[in-house]
C-alpha positions as CSV (number, residue, x, y, z in Angstrom):
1,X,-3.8,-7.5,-17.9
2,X,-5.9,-7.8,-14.7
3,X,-3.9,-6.6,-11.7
4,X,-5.0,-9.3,-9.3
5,X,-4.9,-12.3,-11.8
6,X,-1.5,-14.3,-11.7
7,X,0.0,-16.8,-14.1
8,X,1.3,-20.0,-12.4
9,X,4.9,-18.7,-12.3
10,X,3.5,-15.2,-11.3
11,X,2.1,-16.8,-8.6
12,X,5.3,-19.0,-7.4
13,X,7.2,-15.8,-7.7
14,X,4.9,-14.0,-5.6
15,X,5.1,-16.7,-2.8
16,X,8.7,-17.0,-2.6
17,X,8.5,-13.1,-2.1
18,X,5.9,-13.2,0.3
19,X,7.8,-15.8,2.2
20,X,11.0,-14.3,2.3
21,X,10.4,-10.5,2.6
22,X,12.4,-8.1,3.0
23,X,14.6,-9.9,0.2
24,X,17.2,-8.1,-1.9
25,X,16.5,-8.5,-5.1
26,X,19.9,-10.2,-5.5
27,X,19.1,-12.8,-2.9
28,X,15.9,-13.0,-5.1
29,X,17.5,-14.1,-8.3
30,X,19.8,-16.7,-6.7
31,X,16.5,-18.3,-5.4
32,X,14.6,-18.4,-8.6
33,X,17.8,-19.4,-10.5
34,X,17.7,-22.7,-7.7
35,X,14.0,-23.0,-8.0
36,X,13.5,-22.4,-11.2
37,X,16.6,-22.2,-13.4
38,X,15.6,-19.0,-14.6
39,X,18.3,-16.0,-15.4
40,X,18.8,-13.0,-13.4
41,X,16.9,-11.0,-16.4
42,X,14.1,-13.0,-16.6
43,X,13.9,-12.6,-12.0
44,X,14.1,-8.9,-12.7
45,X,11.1,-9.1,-15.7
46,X,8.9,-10.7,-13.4
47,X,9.8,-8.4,-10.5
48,X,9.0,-5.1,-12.6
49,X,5.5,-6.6,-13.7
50,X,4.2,-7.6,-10.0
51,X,5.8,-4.3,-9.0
52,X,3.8,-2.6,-11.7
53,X,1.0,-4.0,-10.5
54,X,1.2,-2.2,-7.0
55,X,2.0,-6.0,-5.6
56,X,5.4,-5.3,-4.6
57,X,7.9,-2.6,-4.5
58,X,11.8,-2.7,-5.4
59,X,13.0,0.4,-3.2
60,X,16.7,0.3,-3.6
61,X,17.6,-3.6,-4.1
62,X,15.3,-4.4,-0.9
63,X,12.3,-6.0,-2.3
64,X,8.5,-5.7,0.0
65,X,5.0,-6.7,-0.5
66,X,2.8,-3.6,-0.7
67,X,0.0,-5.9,-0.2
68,X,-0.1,-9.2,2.1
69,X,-1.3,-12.4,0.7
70,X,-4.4,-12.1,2.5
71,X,-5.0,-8.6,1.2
72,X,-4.3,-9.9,-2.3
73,X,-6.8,-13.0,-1.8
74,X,-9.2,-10.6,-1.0
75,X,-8.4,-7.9,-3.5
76,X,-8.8,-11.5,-6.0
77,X,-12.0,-12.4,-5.0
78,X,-13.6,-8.7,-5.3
79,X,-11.7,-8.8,-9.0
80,X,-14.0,-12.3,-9.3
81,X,-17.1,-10.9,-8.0
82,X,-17.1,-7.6,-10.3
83,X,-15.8,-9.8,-13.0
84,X,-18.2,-12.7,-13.2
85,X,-21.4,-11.5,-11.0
86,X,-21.1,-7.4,-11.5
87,X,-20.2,-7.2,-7.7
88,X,-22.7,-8.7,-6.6
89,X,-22.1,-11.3,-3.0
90,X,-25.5,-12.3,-3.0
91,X,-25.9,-13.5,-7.1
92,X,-22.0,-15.5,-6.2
93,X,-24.1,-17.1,-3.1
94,X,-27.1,-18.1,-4.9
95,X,-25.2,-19.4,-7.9
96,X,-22.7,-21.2,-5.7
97,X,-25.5,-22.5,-3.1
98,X,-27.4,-24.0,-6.4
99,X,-24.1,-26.7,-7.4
100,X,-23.1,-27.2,-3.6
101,X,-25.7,-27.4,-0.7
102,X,-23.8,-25.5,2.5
103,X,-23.4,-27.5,5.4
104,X,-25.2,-25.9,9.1
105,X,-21.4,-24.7,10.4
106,X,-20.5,-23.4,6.7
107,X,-24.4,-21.3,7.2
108,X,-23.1,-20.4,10.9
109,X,-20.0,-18.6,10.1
110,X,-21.9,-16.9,7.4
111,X,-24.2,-15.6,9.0
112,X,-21.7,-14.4,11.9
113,X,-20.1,-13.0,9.3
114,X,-23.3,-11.2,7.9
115,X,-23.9,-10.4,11.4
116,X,-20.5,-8.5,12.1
117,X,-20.4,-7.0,9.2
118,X,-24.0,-5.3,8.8
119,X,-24.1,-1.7,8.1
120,X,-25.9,0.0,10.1
């Protein structure tokens, strides 16, 4: 199983989490038992995978994102790079620049980006 790759439901879960941290994990079941009629065993299934995953932690009932969704976005699109271009930005650029032509503010940011970002 890839750590940063989430099922749909995985990926619901992980919102409702992100959006109501700290939650207990009872207040946690009740929600995904209104959202998604699922049982308090199948709440707690999910919960021990994305905790095994080092997404969130159950520390005593109180339930906390050891990543934010922005540092999971990010940790996803490494995962994408290593996985489909062997880590490399530039092959993603050029292979994504061939299918869809980059506008002149899309080329601004990146470069500001570039820019920023360039080690010295």
């Amino acid at each position: 199983m890839e750590q940063y790759k989430l099922g749909e439901m995985e990926q619901k879960f992980a919102d409702i989490i992100w959006a109501k941290e700290p939650v207990t994990s009872r207040a946690l079941t009740e929600i995904c038992e209104k959202e998604f009629s699922w049982k308090r065993t199948t709440t707690y299934t999910m919960l021990k995978r994305l905790c095994e995953r080092k997404i969130f932690e159950n520390n005593n009932g109180t339930v906390t994102a050891l990543m934010s969704r922005n540092e999971f976005g990010a940790a996803q699109g490494e995962q994408f790079l290593t996985d489909a271009f062997a880590g490399s930005l530039p092959q993603f650029l050029a292979a994504f620049t061939r299918r869809k032509k980059l506008n002149s503010k899309e080329i601004d940011e990146i470069q500001r980006l570039i820019d920023e970002y360039k080690e010295e």
